[in-house]
C-alpha positions as CSV (number, residue, x, y, z in Angstrom):
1,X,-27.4,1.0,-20.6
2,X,-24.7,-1.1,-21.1
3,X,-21.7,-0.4,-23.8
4,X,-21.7,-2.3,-26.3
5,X,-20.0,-6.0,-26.8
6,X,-17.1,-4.3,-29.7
7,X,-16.3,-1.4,-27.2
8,X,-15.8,-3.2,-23.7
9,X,-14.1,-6.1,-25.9
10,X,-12.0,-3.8,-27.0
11,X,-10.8,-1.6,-24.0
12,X,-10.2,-5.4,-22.1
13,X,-7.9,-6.0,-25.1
14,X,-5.6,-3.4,-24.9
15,X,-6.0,-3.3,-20.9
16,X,-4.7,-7.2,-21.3
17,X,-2.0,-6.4,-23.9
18,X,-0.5,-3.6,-22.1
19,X,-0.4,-5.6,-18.9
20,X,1.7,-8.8,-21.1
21,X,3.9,-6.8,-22.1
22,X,4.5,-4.5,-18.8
23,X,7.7,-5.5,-17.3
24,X,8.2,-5.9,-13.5
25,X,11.5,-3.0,-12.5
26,X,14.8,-4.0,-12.5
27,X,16.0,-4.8,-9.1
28,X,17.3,-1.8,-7.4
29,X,20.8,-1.4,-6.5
30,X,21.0,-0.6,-3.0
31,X,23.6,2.2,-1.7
32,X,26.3,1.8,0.6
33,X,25.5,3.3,3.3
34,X,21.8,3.3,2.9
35,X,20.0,5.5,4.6
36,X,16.4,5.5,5.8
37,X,15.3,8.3,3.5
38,X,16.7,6.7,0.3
39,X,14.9,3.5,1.5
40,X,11.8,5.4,1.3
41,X,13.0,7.2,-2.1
42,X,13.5,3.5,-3.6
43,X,10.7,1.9,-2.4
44,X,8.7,4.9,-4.0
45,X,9.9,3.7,-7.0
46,X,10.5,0.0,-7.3
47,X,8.4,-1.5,-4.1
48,X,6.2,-4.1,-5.8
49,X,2.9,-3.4,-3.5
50,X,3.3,0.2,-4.7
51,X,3.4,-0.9,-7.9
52,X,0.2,-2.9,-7.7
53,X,-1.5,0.0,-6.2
54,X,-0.7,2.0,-9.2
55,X,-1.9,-0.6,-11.6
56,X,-4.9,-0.4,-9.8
57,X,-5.4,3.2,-10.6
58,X,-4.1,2.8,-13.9
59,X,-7.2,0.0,-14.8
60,X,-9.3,2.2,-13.4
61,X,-8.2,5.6,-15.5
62,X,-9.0,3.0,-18.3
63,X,-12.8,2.4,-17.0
64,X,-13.4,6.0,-17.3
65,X,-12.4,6.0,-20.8
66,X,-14.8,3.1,-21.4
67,X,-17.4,4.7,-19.7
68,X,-17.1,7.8,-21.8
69,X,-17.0,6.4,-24.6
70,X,-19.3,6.9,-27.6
71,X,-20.4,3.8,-29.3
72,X,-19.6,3.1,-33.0
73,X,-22.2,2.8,-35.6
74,X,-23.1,0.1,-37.3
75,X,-23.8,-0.6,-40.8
76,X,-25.4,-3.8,-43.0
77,X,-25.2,-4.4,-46.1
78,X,-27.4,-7.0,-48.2
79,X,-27.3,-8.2,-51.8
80,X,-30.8,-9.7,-53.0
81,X,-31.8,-11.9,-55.8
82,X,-34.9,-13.6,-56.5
83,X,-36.0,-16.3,-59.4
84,X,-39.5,-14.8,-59.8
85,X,-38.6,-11.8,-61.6
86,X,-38.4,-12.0,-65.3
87,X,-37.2,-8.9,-68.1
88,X,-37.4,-5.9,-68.0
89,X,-37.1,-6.2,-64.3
90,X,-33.7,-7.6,-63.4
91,X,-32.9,-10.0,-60.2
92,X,-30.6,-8.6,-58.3
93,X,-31.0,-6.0,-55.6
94,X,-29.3,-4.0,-52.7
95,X,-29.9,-2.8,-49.4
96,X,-27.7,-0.7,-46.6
97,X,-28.3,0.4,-43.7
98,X,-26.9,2.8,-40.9
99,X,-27.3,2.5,-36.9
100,X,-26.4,4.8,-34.2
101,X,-25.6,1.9,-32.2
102,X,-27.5,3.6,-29.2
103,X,-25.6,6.9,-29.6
104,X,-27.6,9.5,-29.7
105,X,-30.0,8.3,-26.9
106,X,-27.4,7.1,-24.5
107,X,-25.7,11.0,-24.2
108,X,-29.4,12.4,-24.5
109,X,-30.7,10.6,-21.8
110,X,-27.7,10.9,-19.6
111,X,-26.9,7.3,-19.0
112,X,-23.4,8.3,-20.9
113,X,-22.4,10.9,-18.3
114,X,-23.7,8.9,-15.1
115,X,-21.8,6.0,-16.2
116,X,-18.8,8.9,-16.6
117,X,-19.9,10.1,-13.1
118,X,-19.5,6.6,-11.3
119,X,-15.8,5.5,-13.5
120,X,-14.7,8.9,-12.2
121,X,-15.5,8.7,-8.9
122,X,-14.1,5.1,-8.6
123,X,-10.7,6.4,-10.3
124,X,-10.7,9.4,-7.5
125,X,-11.6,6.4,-4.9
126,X,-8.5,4.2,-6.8
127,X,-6.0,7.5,-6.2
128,X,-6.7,7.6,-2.5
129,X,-6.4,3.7,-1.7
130,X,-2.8,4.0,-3.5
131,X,-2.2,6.7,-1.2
132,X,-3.6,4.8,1.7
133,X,-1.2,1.7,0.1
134,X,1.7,4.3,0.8
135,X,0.7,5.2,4.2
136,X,0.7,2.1,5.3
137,X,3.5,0.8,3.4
138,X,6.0,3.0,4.1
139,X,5.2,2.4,8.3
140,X,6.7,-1.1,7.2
141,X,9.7,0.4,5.2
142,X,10.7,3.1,8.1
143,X,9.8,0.0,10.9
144,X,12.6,-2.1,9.2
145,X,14.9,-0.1,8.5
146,X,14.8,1.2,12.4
147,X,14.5,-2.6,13.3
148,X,18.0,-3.2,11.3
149,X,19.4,0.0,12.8
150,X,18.5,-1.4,16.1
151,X,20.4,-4.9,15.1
152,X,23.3,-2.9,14.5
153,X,23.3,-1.2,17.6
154,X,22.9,-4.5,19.4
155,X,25.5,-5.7,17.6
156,X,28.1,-2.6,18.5
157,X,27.1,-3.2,22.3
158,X,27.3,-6.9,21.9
159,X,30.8,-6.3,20.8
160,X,31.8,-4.0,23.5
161,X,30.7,-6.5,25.7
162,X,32.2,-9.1,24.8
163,X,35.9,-7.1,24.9
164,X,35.1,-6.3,28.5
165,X,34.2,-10.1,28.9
166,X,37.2,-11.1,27.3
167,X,39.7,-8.5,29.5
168,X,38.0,-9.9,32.3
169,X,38.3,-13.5,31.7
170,X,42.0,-12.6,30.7
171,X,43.1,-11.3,34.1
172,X,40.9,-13.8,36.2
173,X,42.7,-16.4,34.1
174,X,46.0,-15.2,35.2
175,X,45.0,-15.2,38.9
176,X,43.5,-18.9,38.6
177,X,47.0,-19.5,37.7
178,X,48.6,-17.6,40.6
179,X,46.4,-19.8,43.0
180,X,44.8,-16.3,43.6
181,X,41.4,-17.5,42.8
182,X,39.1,-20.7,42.9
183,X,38.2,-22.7,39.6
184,X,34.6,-22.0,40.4
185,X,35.2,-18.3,40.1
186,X,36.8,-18.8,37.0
187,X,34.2,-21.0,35.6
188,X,31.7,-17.9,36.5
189,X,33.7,-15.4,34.2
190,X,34.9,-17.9,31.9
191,X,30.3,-18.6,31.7
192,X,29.9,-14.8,31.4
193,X,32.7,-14.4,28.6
194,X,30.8,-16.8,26.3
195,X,27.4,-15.3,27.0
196,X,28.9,-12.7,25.6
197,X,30.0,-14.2,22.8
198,X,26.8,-15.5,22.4
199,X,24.9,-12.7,22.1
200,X,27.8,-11.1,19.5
201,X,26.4,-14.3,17.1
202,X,23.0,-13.7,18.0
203,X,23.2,-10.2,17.3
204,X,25.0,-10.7,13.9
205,X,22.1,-13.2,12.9
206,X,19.5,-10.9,13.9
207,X,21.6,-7.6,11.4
208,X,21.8,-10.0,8.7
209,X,17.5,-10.9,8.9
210,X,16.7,-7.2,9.5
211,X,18.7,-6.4,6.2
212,X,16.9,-8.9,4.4
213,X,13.6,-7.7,5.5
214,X,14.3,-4.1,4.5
215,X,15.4,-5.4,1.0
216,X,12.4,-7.1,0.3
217,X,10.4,-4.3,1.1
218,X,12.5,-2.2,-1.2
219,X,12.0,-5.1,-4.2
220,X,15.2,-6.3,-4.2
221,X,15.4,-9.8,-6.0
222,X,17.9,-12.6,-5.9
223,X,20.7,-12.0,-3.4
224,X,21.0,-9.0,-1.7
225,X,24.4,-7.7,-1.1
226,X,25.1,-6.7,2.2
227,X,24.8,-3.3,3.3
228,X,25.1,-0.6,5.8
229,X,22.3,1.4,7.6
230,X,23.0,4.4,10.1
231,X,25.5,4.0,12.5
232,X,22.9,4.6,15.6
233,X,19.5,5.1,16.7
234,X,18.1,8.6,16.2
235,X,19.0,10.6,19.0
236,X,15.9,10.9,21.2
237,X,14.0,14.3,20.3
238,X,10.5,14.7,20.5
239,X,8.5,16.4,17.2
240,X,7.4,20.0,17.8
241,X,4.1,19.2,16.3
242,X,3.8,16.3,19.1
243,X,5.1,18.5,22.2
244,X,1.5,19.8,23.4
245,X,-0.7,17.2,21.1
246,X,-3.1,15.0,22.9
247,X,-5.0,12.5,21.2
248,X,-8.2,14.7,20.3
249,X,-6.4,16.9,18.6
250,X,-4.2,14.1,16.7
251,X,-7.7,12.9,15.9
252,X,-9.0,16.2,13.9
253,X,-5.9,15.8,12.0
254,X,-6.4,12.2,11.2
255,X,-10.2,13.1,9.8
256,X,-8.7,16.2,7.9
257,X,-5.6,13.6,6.1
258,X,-6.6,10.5,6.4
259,X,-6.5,9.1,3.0
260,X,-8.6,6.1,3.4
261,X,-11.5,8.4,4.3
262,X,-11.3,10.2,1.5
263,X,-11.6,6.8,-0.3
264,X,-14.5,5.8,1.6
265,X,-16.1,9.4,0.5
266,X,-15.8,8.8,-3.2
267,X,-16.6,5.0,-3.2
268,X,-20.1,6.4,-1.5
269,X,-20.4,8.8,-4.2
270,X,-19.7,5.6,-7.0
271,X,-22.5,4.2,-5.4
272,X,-24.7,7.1,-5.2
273,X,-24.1,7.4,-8.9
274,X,-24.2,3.6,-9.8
275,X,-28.4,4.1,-7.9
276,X,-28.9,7.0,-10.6
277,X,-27.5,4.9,-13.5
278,X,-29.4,1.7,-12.8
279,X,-32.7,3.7,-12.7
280,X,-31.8,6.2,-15.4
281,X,-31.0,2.2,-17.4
282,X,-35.0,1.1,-17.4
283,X,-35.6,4.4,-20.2
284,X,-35.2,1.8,-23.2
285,X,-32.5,1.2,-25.4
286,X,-33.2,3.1,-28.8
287,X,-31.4,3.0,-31.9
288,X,-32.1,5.1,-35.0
289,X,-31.5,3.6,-38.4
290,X,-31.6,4.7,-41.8
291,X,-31.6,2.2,-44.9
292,X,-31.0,3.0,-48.4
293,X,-32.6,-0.1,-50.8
294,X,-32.9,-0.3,-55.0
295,X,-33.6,-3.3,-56.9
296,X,-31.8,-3.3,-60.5
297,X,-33.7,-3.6,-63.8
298,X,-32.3,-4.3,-67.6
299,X,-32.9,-0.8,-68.3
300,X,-33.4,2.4,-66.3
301,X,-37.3,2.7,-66.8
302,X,-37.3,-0.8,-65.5
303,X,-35.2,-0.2,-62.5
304,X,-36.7,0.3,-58.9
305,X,-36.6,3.5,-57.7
306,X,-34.1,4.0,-54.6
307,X,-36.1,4.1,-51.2
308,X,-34.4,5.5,-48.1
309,X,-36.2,4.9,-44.7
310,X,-35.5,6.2,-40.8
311,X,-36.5,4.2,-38.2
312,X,-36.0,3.6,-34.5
313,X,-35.2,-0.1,-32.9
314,X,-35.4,-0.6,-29.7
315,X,-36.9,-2.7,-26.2
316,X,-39.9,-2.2,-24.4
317,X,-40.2,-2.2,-20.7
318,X,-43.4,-4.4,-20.2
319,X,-42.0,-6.7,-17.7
320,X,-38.6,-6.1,-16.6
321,X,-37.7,-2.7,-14.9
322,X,-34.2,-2.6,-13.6
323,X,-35.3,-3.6,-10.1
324,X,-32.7,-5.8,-9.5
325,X,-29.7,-3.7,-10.2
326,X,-31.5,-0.9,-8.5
327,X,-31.6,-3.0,-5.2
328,X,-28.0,-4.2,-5.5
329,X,-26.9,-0.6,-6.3
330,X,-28.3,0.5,-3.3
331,X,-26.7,-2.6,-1.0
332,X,-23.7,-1.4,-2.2
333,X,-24.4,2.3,-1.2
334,X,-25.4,0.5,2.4
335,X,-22.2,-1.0,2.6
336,X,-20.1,2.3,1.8
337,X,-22.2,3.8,4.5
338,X,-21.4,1.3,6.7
339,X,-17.7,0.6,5.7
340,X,-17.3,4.7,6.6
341,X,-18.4,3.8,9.7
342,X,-15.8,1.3,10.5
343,X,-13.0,3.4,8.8
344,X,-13.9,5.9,11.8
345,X,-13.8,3.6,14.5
346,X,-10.5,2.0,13.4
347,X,-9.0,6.0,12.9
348,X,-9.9,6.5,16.3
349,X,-8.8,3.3,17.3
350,X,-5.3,3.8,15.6
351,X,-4.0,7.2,17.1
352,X,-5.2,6.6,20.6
353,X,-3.0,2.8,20.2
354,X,-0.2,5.0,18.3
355,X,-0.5,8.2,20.9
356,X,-0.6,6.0,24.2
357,X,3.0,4.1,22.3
358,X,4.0,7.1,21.8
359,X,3.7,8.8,25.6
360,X,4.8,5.4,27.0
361,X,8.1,5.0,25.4
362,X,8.8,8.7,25.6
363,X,8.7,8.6,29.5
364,X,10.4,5.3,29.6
365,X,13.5,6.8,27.1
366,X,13.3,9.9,29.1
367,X,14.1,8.4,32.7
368,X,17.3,6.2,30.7
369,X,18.3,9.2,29.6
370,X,18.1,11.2,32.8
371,X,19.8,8.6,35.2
372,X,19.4,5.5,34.9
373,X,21.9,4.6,32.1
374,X,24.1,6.6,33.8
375,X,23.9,5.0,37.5
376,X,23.9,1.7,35.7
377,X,27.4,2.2,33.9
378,X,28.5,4.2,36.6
379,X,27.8,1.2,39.0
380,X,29.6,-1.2,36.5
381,X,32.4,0.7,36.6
382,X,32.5,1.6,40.5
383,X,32.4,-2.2,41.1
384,X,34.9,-3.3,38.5
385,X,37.3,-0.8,40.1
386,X,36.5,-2.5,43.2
387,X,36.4,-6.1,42.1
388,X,40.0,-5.7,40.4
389,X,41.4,-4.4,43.4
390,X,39.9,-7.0,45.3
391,X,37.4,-4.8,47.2
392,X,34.3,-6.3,46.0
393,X,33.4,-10.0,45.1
394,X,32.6,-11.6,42.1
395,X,29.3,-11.9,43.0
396,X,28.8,-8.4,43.0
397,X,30.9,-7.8,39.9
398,X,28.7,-10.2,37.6
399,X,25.2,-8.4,39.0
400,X,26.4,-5.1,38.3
401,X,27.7,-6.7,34.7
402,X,24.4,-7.6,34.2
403,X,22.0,-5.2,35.0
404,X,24.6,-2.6,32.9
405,X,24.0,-5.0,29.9
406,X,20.0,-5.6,30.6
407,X,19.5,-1.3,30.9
408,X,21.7,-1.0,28.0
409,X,19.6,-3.7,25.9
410,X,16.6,-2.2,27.1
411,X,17.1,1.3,26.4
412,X,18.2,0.2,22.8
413,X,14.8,-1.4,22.4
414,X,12.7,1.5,24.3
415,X,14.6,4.0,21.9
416,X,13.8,1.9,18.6
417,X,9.9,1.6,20.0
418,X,9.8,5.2,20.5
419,X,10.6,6.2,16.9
420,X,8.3,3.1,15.8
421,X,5.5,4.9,17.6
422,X,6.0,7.8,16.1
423,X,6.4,6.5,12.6
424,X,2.9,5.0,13.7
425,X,1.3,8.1,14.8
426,X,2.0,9.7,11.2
427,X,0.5,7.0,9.8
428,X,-2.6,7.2,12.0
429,X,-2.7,10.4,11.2
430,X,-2.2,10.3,7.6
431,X,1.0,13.4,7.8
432,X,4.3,14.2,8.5
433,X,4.4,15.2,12.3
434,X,8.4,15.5,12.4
């Protein structure tokens, strides 16, 4: 049975009014420094597609209390006069009546509490997709703010750079001048010096659009201020809960937490219920009335005597018996079913991606760390030593410049993917692993 027209009138009203008059949040005021766990702290709070997710929830909180709730009755009330009726008997009359509006045999024959059954179990499926909304989301805040903490650290190295480049170019420049050197060697450091200042602008472009990424995410509006995120990278550790875990186990853990899952369980149960409602709907519609009628006379021996009747109004199921919302109830428990099934290939499919991102970039970070970062400055500054003192050409001084520069650049990157894949690995998971 269907609520009637007054009550789901009403319940859109008040869902309508309270959404006018909602307000979007004031735009938060970033701190300075801001760091990545009062990024997540804000976006909690003010991030608008968190915000949507919990007006999702909220409109469905409001279908279970139109689901459960008990109809008003309704009443009529007539007023009668006829020309035929001459003294002692007077004209006018009255009549009332009194309806149930469907009351009594909507809780009685249960359609009431399935239609309670299926709100509730869509509100418990709305609770779990605004979890899933914060899984997700917050991979996208803790991705940005490592991609602007990255920018930064390009930028630092950039800069350091770029003093080296300039010391260089300062004491080639003096022995151009001496005759000590060719203009063609000078034109190679003078090349490498402005690389270098190239990549300090490029690297100050790419802060400033990794900032303005992060704010968005964290609903900032109108212009954002500029603002400081960690100094460096996280320093290279590896989660205790991810020393020994392989991608099995990561994958029990993902069935156990994955919010999304959970989802897809209750939206199957909706469905299951929605099937029982839509067949429990072809027991007819019944409403019990009672009516009250006199007709007036001149005097009271004239007067009509006041007769009070009960009835029962209602439809009969000759031709019609529900069978179309029965088979659309149960297409839509066919797609549940189904859209389970694709939730569990896509888990698996996300933390074997995130697990193989995360071994990759642990062994890559772990061989920088071990030696090659070290051999490669070490080499730079062997052959600087040797190109200043005029044991080693320029030739070899600009190659060992730039693979120092390309490990540096690299490992920067490697060290930012790492902590990306394992900010993807909790969210394939659906928990904290750190």
């Amino acid at each position: 049975m269907r609520l009637p027209t007054s009550i789901a009138l009403a319940s859109v009203v008040v869902l309508v009014s309270a959404a006018l008059h909602a307000q979007p949040p004031a735009s938060p005021q970033l701190p300075d420094p801001l760091t990545l766990e009062q990024s997540l702290q804000i976006f909690r709070q003010r991030g608008f597609d968190l915000l949507l997710a919990d007006a999702a929830v909220l409109g469905a909180e409001g279908d279970v209390k139109v689901a459960g709730a008990v109809p008003n009755p309704n009443f009529q009330l007539w007023g009668s006069w006829t020309s035929a009726t001459n003294p002692p008997n007077s004209p006018w009359g009255v009549t009332a009546g009194l309806g149930d509006s469907n009351a009594l045999e909507d809780s009685l024959s249960g359609k009431r509490w399935l239609r309670l059954k299926v709100a509730r179990a869509a509100l418990a499926a709305a609770r779990m997709n605004r979890s899933d909304a914060q899984r997700t989301l917050e991979l996208e805040v803790k991705t940005a703010y490592i991609q602007a903490v990255l920018a930064r650290d390009s930028l630092d190295f950039a800069l350091q750079v770029q003093g080296g480049a300039n010391q260089i170019f300062q004491l080639n420049q003096t022995r151009y001048n001496a005759g000590a050197i060719s203009e063609a060697e000078l034109a190679k450091i003078e090349t490498a010096k402005l690389q270098a200042d190239q990549a300090v602008d490029v690297s100050t472009q790419a802060l400033r659009a990794a900032k303005l990424q992060l704010a968005f995410f964290l609903g900032v509006r109108g212009s954002v201020p500029d603002f400081h995120v960690d100094q460096d990278l996280p320093r290279f550790v590896i989660p205790p809960s991810l020393a020994n875990a392989t991608a099995a186990t990561l994958l029990d853990e993902a069935v156990q937490h994955r919010p999304d899952l959970r989802a897809a369980e209750h939206q199957r149960a909706r469905a299951e219920a929605a099937i029982a409602l839509a067949r429990r709907d072809r027991f007819p519609d019944i409403s019990l009335n009672l009516q009250y009628q006199q007709q007036a006379g001149f005097n009271a021996s004239a007067a009509q005597p006041p007769t009070v009747s009960l009835g029962l109004m209602g439809t009969l199921p000759l031709f019609y018996f529900q069978r179309g919302e029965i088979l659309r109830a149960e297409a839509e428990l066919r797609a549940q079913q189904l859209q389970r099934g694709k939730l569990e290939a896509q888990l698996s499919s996300d933390v074997e991606s995130a697990f193989n991102a995360f071994a990759s970039t642990r062994k890559l970070v772990e061989r920088m760390e071990s030696r090659l970062l070290d051999r490669s400055r070490r080499a730079r500054d062997l052959v600087s030593l040797q190109y200043q003192k005029g044991a080693a050409s320029l030739l070899e001084y600009l190659d060992a410049q730039r693979t120092y520069i390309a490990n540096n650049v690299d490992y920067l990157q490697e060290l930012a993917s790492y902590w990306t894949a394992v900010y993807q690995l909790e969210a394939a998971v659906g928990m904290d692993l750190r």
